[in-house]
Structures are given as structure tokens and as C-alpha cells.
C-alpha positions in Angstrom: 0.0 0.0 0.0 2.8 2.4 0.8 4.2 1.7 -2.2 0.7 2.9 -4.3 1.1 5.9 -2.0 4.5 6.4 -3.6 3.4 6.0 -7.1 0.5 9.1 -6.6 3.1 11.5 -4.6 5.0 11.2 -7.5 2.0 11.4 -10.4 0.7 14.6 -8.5 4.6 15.9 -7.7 5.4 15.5 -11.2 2.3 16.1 -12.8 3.8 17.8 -16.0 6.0 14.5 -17.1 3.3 11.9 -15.7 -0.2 13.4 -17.0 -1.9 11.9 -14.4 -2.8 11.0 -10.7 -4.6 8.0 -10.7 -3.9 4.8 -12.5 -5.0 3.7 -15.8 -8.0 1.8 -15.6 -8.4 -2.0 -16.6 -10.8 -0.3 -19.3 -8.4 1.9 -20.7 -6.0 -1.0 -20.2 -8.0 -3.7 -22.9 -8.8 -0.6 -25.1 -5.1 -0.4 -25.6 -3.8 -4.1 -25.7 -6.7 -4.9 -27.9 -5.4 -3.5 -30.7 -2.5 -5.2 -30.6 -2.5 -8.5 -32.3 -0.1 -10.9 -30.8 0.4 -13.3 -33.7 1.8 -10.6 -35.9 4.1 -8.6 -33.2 7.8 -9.0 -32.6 8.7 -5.8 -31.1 6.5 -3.3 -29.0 8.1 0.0 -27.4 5.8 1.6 -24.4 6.5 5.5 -23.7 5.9 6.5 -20.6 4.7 3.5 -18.3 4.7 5.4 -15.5 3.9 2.6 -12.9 3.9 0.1 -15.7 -0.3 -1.3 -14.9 -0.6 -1.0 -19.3 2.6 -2.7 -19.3 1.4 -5.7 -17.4 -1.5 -5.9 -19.4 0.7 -5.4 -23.2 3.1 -8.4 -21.3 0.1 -10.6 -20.6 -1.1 -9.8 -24.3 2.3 -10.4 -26.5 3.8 -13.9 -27.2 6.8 -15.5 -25.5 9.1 -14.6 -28.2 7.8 -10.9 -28.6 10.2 -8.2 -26.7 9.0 -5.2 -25.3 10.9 -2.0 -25.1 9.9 0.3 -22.0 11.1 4.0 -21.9 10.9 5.9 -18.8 12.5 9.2 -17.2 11.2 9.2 -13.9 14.0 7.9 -11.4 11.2 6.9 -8.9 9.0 4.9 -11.7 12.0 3.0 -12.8 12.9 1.9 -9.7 9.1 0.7 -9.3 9.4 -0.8 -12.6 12.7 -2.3 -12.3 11.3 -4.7 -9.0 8.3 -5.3 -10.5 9.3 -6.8 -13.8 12.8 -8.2 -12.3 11.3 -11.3 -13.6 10.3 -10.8 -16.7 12.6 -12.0 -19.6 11.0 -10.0 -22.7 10.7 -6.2 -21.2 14.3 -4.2 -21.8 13.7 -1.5 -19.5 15.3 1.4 -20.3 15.9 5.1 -18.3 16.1 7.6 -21.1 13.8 9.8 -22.9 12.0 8.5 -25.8 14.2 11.1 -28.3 16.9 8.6 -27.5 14.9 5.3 -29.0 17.1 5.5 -32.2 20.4 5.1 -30.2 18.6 2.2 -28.4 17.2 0.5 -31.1 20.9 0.2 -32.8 22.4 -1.3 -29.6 19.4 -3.9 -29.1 19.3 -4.1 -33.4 15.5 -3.7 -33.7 14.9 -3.2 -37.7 11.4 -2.2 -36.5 8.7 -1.8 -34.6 5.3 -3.2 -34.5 3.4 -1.2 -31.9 4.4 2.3 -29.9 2.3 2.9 -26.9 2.6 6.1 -25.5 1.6 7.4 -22.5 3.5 10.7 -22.7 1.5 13.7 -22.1 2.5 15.2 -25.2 -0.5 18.1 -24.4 2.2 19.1 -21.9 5.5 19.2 -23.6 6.4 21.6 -26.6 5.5 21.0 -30.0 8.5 20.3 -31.2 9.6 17.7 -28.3 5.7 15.9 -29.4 7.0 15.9 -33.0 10.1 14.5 -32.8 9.1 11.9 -30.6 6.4 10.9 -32.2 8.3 11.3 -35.9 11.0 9.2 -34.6 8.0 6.3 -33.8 6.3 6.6 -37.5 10.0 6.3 -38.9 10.6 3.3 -36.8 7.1 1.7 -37.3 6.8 -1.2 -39.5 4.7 -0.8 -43.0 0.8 -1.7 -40.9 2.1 -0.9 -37.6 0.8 1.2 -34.9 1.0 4.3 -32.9 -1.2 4.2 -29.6 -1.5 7.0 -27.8 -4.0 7.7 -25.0 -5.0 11.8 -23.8 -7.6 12.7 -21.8 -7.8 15.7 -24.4 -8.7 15.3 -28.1 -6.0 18.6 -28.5 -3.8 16.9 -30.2 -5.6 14.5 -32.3 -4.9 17.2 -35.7 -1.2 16.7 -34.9 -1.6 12.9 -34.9 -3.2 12.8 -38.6 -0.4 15.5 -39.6 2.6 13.3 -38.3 0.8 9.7 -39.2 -1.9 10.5 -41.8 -4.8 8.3 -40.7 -6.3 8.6 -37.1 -8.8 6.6 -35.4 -10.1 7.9 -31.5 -11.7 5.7 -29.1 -13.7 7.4 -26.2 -12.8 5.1 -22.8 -15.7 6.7 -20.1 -14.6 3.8 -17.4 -11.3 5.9 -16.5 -10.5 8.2 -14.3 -10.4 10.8 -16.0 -12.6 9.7 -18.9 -9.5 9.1 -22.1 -9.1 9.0 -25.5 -7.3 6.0 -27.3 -5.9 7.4 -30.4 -4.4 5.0 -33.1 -2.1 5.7 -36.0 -1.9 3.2 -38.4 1.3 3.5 -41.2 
């Protein structure tokens, strides 16, 4: 319990790099892994787990021989996420910012990538730190792969269809706050 208690002092303390206070629901949750079919899916990269509840669910949805590339910044999420998953032979956890993924993906040599879930509150950063990062994932995304972002705004939606082309928005009202689960499709 302490340990939740934890996880929400930081959300609220660093509300500008976390997006939120409370925790994705299981709602949100299936939204997002839902989309991911596991048969086709070698490589997925999460942005922004925060205190890694959608990663459990994207582990529990992928195959045995799928990896799964987690980027985090927050020293107190990665230490969260680095006992939580201490078992768990298919997440490379990684604490960097997501405009490093290029420098990662040589190292770990990932050709491509099937699925980018973000959870980076992109309505919070700058414009260009949002398109960068989220260029860098449609450059990296396999031909019929996916870009998965969930808001709780629909603000950004027009930069999604400028940096992807297609969009398609999902309204989850079983989360706290109600989200949007938008998908890119390349």
C-alpha cells in the first residue's frame, strides 16, 4: 500500500512529465492491448509507463518470443518498474527519454517496430519535443504498424493525422479521468 502511496506522490509531484494522478483503468487498459494483435508482433516500445499497470497488461497480451521496449525518465518509476518486472525476460527496461529510441534500437538491433504505446502527455511538452518523438516512432514503425497514444484531451488529435496521416479515436468513459485511445496506423 505504501508503495501505491508512492506512485501518486509522485503522479501529483510531477504532474507535467506523468499526466496523471490516478492509475489507468483496466478499461483503458484492454482498449489499448486490444489493438495489438499478438500473432503478428515482434517488437513493442511503451512511452511512458509510468507505474507500468498498461505494461502488465501489453506483457500478458504479447507472445513468449515478442520483446517489449519500455522507456521511462522518472527515477522513482524506474525503480518501481525495475522490482516489478525483475522477472520478466521480454521487457528491456530502459531510463532515457524517448528522443533517444534511435540510439537504443541500434544497440538492441531492432529493424522495426510493430506497436508504440505512449503514454507521454504530449498536451504538456512543446510542440516540437511531441513531433520529434512521435516522428522518430512513425519512422521506426513497420509498414501496418501502430501508434497508440491515449489523452484525456482530443487537443492533439490534428497533430496525430499531420505526423501519421490516418487517425482513429476511441472514447474510454470507465477511466478516471474519462481518455481517448488514439491510433495511428502507417
Amino acid at each position: 500500500m505504501a508503495d501505491r502511496f508512492q506512485l501518486l506522490r509522485e503522479s501529483i509531484r510531477n504532474l507535467r512529465n506523468t499526466g496523471s494522478i490516478a492509475r489507468s483503468s483496466r478499461y483503458l487498459c484492454q482498449a489499448i492491448v486490444q489493438k495489438i494483435d499478438p500473432k503478428k508482433t515482434k517488437v513493442v516500445v511503451e512511452l511512458g509507463p509510468g507505474d507500468g499497470v498498461i505494461t502488465q497488461y501489453i506483457l500478458d497480451r504479447i507472445g513468449p518470443d515478442a520483446r517489449l521496449f519500455v522507456f521511462e525518465i522518472n527515477d522513482v518509476f524506474i525503480e518501481h518498474l525495475k522490482v516489478a518486472f525483475a522477472n520478466e525476460p521480454r521487457l528491456v527496461l530502459i531510463h532515457d527519454s524517448a528522443t533517444e529510441m534511435e540510439r537504443y534500437f541500434e544497440t538492441y538491433a531492432v529493424e522495426k517496430v510493430d506497436y508504440f504505446v505512449s503514454g507521454i502527455p504530449f498536451v504538456m511538452l512543446p510542440e516540437a519535443l511531441t513531433l520529434d518523438i512521435t516522428t522518430k516512432c512513425r519512422n521506426w514503425l513497420r509498414a501496418g504498424g501502430m501508434f497508440i497514444q491515449f489523452h484525456y484531451s482530443p487537443l492533439l488529435i490534428p497533430l496525430y493525422r499531420r505526423v501519421f496521416g490516418n487517425t482513429d479515436t476511441d472514447f474510454i468513459p470507465l477511466n478516471l479521468p474519462p481518455a481517448l485511445v488514439i491510433t495511428c496506423t502507417v
